[in-house]
C-alpha positions in Angstrom: 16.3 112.5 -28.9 19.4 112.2 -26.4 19.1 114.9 -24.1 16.2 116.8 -23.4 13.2 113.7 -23.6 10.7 116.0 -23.2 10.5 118.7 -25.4 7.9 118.7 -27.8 6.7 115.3 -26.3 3.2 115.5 -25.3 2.7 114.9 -21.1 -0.5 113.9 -20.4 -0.1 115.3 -16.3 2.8 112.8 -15.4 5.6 114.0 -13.1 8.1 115.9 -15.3 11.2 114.6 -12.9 9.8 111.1 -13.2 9.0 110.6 -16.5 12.5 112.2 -17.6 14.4 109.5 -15.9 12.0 106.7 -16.8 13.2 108.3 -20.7 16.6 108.2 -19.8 16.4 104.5 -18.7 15.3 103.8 -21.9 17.9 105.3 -24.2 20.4 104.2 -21.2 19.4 100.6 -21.6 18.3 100.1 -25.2 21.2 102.9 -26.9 20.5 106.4 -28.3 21.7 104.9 -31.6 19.1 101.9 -31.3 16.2 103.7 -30.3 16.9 105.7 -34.3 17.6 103.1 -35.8 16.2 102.8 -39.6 15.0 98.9 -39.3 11.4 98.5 -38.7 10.9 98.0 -34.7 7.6 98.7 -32.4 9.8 99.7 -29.5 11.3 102.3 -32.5 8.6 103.7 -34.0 6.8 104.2 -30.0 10.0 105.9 -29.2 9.7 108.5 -32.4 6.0 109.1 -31.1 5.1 112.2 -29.0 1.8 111.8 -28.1 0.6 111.1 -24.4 -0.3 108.0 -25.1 3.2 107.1 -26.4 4.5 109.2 -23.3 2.6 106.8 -20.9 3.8 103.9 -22.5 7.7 104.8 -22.7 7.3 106.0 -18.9 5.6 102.4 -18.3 8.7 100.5 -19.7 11.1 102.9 -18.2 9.9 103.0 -14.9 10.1 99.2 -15.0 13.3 99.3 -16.3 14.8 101.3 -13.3 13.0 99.4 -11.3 14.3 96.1 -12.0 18.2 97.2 -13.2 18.4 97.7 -9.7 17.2 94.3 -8.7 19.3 92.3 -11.3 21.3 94.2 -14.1 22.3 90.7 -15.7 18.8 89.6 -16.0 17.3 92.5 -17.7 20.0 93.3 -20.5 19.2 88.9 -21.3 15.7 90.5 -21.4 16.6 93.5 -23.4 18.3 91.3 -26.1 15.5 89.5 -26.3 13.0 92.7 -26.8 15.7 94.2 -29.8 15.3 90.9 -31.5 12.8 91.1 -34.5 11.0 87.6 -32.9 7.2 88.8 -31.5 6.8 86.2 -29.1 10.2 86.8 -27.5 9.8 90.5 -27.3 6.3 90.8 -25.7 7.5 88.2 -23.6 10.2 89.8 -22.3 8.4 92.8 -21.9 5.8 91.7 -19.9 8.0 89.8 -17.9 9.4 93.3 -16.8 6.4 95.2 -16.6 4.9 92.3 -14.4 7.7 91.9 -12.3 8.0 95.4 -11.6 4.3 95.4 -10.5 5.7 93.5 -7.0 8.3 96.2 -6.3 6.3 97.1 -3.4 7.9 97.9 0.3 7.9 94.0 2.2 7.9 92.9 -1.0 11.4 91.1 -2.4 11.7 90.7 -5.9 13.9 87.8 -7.1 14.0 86.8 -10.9 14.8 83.2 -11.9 17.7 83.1 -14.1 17.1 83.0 -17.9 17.9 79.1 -18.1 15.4 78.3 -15.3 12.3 76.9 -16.3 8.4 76.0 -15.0 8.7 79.8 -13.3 9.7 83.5 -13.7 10.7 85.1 -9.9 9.9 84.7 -6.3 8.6 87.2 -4.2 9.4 87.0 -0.4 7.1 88.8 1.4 7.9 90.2 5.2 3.6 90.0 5.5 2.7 86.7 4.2 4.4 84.0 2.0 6.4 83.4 -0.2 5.0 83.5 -3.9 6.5 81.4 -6.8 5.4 83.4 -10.0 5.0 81.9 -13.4 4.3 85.2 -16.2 2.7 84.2 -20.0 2.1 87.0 -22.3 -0.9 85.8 -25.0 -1.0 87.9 -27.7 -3.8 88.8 -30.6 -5.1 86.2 -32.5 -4.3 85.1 -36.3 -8.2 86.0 -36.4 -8.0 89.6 -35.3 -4.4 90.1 -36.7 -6.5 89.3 -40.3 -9.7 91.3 -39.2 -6.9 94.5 -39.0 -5.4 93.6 -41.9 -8.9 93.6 -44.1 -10.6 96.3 -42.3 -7.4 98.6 -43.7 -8.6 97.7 -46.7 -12.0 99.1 -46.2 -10.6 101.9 -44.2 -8.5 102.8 -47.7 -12.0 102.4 -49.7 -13.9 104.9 -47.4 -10.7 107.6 -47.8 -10.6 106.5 -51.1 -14.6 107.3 -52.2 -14.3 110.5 -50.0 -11.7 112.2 -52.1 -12.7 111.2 -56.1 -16.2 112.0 -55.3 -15.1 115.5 -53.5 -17.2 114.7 -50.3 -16.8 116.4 -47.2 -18.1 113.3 -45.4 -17.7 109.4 -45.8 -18.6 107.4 -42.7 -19.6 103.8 -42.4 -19.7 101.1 -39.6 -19.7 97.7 -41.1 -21.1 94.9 -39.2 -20.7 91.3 -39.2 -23.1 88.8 -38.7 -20.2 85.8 -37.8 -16.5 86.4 -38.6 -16.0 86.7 -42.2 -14.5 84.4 -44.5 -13.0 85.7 -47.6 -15.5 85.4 -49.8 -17.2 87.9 -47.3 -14.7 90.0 -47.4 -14.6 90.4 -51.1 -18.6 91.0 -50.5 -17.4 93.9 -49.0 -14.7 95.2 -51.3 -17.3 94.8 -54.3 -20.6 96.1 -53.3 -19.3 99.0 -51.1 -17.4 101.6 -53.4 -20.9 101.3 -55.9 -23.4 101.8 -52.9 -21.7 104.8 -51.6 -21.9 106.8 -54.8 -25.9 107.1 -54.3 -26.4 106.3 -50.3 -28.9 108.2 -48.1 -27.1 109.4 -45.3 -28.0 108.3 -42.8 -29.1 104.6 -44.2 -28.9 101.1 -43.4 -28.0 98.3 -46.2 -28.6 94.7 -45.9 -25.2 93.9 -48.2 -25.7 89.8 -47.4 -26.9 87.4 -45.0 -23.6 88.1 -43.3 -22.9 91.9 -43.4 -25.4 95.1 -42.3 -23.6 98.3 -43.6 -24.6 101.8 -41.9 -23.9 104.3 -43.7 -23.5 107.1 -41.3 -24.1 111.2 -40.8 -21.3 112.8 -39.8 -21.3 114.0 -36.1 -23.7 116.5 -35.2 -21.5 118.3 -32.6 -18.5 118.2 -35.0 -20.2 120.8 -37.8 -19.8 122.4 -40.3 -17.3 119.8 -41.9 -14.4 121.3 -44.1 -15.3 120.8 -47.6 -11.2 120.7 -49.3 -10.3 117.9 -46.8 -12.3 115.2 -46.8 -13.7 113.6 -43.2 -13.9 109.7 -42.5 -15.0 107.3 -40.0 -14.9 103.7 -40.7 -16.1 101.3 -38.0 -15.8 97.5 -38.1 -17.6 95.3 -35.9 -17.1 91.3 -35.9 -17.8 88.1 -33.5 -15.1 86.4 -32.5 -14.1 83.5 -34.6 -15.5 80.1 -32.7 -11.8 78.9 -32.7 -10.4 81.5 -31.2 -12.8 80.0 -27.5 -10.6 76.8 -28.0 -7.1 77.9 -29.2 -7.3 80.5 -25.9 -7.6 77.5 -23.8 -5.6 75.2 -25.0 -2.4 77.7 -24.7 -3.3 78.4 -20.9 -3.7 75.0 -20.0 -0.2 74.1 -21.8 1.1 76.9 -19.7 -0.5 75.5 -16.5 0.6 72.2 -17.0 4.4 73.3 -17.4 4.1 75.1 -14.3 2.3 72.7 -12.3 5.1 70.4 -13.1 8.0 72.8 -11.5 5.7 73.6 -8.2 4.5 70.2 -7.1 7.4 70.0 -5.0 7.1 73.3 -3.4 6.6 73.1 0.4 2.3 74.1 1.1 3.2 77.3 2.8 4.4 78.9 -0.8 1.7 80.3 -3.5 2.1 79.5 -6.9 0.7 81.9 -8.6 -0.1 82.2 -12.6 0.1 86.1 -14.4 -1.2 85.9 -17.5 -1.7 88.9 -19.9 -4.6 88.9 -22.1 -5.0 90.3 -25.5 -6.8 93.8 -25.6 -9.3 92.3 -28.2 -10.6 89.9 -25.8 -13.0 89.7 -23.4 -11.3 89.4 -19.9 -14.7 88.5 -18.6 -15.4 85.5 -20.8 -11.8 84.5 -20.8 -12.2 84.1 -16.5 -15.2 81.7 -17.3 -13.6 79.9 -19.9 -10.5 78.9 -17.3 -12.9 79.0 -14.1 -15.3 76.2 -16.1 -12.9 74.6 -18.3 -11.5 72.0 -15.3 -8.0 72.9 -16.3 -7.3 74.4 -13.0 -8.8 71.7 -10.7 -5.8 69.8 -10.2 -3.4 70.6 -7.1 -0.7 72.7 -7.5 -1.9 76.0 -8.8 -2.9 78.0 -5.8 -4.3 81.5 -8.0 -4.2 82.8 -11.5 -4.6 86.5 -12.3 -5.7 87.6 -16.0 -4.3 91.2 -16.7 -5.1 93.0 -19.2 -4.4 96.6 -20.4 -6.5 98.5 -21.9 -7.2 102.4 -23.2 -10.6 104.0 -21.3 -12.0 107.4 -22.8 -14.4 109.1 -21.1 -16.5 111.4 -23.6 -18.1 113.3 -20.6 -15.3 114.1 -19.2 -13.1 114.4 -22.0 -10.3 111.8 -20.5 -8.2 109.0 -21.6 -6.1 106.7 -19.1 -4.8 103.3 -19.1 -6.5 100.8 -17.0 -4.7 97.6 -15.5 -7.6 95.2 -15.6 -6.6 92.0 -13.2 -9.4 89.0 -12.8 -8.1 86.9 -10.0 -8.7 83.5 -10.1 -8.4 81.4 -7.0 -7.7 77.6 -7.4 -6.9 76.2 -4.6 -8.8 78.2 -1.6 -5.7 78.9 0.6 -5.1 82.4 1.9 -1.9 83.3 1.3 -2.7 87.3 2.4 -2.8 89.8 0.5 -0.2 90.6 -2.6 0.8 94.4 -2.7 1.0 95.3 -6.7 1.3 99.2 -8.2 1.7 101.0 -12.0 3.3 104.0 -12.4 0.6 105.0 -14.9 -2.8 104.4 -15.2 -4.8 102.5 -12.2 -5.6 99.0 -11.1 -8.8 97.8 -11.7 -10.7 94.7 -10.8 -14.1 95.6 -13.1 -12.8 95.8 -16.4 -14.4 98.7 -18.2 -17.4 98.0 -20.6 -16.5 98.4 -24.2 -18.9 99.3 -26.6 -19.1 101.0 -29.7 -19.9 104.6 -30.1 -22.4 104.6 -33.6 -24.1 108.1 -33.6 -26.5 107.8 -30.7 -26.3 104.3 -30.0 -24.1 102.2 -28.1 -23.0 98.9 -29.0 -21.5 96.3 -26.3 -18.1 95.1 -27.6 -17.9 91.9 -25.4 -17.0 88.5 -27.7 -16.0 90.9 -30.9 -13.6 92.2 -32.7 -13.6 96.0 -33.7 -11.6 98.5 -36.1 -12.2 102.1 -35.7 -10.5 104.9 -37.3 -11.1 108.4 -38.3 -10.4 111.7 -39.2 -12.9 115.1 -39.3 -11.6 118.1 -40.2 -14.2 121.0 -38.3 -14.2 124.6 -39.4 -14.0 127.4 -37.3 -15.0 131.0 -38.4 -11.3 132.7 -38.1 -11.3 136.7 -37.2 -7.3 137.6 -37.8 -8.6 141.1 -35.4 -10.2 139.7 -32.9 -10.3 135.8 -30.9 -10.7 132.8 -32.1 -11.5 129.4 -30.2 -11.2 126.2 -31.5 -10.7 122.3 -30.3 -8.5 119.5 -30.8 -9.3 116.2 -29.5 -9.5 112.8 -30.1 -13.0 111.6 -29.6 -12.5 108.3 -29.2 -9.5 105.2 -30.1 -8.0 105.9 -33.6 -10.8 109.0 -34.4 -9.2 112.5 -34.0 -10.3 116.4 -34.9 -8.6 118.8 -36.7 -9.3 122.1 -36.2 -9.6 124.2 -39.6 -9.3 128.3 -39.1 -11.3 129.4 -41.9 -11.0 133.3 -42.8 -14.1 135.0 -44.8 -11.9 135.5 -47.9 -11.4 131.4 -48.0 -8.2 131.5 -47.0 -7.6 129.0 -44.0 -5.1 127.1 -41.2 -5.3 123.8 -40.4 -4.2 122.9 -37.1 -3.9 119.0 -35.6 -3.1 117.8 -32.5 -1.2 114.9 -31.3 -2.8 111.4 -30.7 -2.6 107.5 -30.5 -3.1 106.1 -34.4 -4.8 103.7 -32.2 -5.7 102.1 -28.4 -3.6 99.3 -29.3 -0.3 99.1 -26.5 2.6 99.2 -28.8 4.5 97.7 -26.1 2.7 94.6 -27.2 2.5 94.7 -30.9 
């Protein structure tokens, strides 16, 4: 890929110039001969991807890259080390840290990482405007509980693809829904009943499988006919609480993270801001996860002056046929001093203080997402009449996270094209994965 980044990359409206150099920081910093390596990395396999949300991500990282090379080259290849290392925690970390930092690269704004043996904080940011801010940045990643919920919905997901080609049906949808999160005696529930129920299912139907799971099974989309009956279609939705641990673990890491930096600031003078960044998985629900560290007295004691939650996330808008990344922050204030106001920018995407409400798109209805888990993936293959003498129109899209269109070209003698377009496998960052 050295060379020319952009060709055949997908560019979802970024600025060519831009997003070239924020490439070329990347195979500058990281190696040409990294970057294709053949051991399994996420920072890899993002690189080898071409769609736009790939592209956003890369010029995310790069941008940050640039940004902070100039600040302190010796800091970020520590970083970078850290990031080619096959350890998770260290390379989200490290990531974040850079993406974070390069958040404050704003004009008044001096950015000054602590070296990679300093402890209790990350940078300080001296301000010509206001004062001086002592950051501390914790990335939390997905849970053991979602991490498993991923792993078994696959399963299912297989099931559904599986059922749709033996039986030769155009069509296999389901969304599977959870009454608490499932053991795995539920999960076998599942993996039992399901394949059997599908062979003779009303579509659309609704199955009581347990006490614990509700299985829809589903009509395929209305505005996505007629289906193309040699490739099969799929859509397989799961839909889970959040497992009561998972309230109590999420805590307990922030406050360890509080009290490690409240230690290393209770000596700073009172005209500083200490100020907590921490990143929040996309599973969970920014909103709870405010009132969880707002009425969980962990931030009552001195020395914390403001925490900010962040957390990334993917936004489509059906209407308008959109996708963009949106920065969610939830600023917490501890202490009640006004320190002024702190100047933060993305290169991509846009800042938000109301974080988006997810829900689940099943046929007509909406479901609200906040305290569960979800896995959504799918594929529908929709004809189009094909006239080799005259025009033909057709779409591509993906219609939501993880569910894309293919656009089959069907002439009247049976013969046919099938075109596909370029998408996220899901609205997972693979920055953090």
């Amino acid at each position: 890929m050295d060379g020319d980044f952009l060709r055949g990359r997908n560019n979802p409206q970024l600025p060519a110039d831009e997003l070239s150099c924020a490439l070329q920081a990347i195979n500058d910093t990281f190696g040409g001969g990294w970057l294709r390596g053949k051991e399994s990395h996420p920072l890899r396999s993002l690189w080898e991807r071409d769609d736009g949300m790939a592209t956003c991500e890369l010029f995310w990282l790069g941008d940050g890259l640039n940004k902070l090379s100039a600040i302190d080259n010796a800091w970020l290849k520590w970083h970078v080390k850290r990031v080619k290392r096959g350890n998770k925690n260290e390379r989200t970390g490290s990531i974040f840290e850079i993406l974070a930092l390069a958040m404050f690269c704003q004009p008044g704004q001096e950015v000054k990482p602590n070296t990679h043996s300093g402890q209790g904080y990350d940078a300080n940011i001296l301000r010509t405007d206001g004062a001086p801010i002592c950051v501390s940045i914790k990335s939390v990643g997905s849970s053991d509980y979602q991490r498993s919920l991923e792993i078994q919905s696959k399963h299912v997901h297989e099931l559904i693809k599986k059922d749709a080609r033996n039986n030769s049906r155009a069509w296999s949808g389901i969304t599977l829904m959870g009454r608490f999160y499932p053991s795995e005696e539920d999960w076998k529930v599942v993996h039992t009943r399901v394949p059997a129920l599908l062979q003779n299912a009303v579509v659309p139907s609704t199955v009581q499988l347990d006490s614990q799971w509700t299985l829809f099974v589903n009509a395929p989309p209305r505005d996505h006919l007629p289906l193309d009956e040699t490739q099969p279609s799929h859509s397989v939705q799961v839909f889970v609480p959040h497992h009561p641990k998972e309230r109590r673990n999420f805590l307990n890491r922030v406050a360890r993270e509080i009290n490690e930096f409240r230690r290393y600031v209770a000596n700073n003078p009172p005209e500083k801001m200490n100020l907590m960044i921490i990143r929040v998985p996309e599973s969970a629900s920014l909103r709870e996860c405010s009132d969880w560290i707002a009425k969980g007295a962990i931030v009552t004691d001195k020395g914390i002056d403001q925490i900010f939650l962040y957390q990334p996330s993917v936004s489509v808008n059906r209407q308008a046929d959109t996708t963009q990344i949106l920065h969610h922050i939830s600023e917490i204030r501890v202490s009640g001093k006004n320190h002024g106001n702190i100047a933060l920018s993305v290169p991509v995407g846009i800042i938000s203080n109301n974080p988006i409400r997810n829900i689940l798109q099943m046929g007509e209805r909406q479901l609200p997402l906040e305290g569960h888990h979800c896995y959504q993936r799918g594929s529908i293959y929709q004809v189009f009449p094909f006239d080799p003498r005259g025009e033909t129109r057709a779409r591509i899209r993906a219609i939501a996270p993880g569910v894309a269109t293919h656009a089959v070209l069907r002439a009247t003698d049976g013969s046919g094209m099938t075109f596909s377009g370029k998408f996220a496998p899901s609205a997972d960052f693979s920055l953090f994965s």
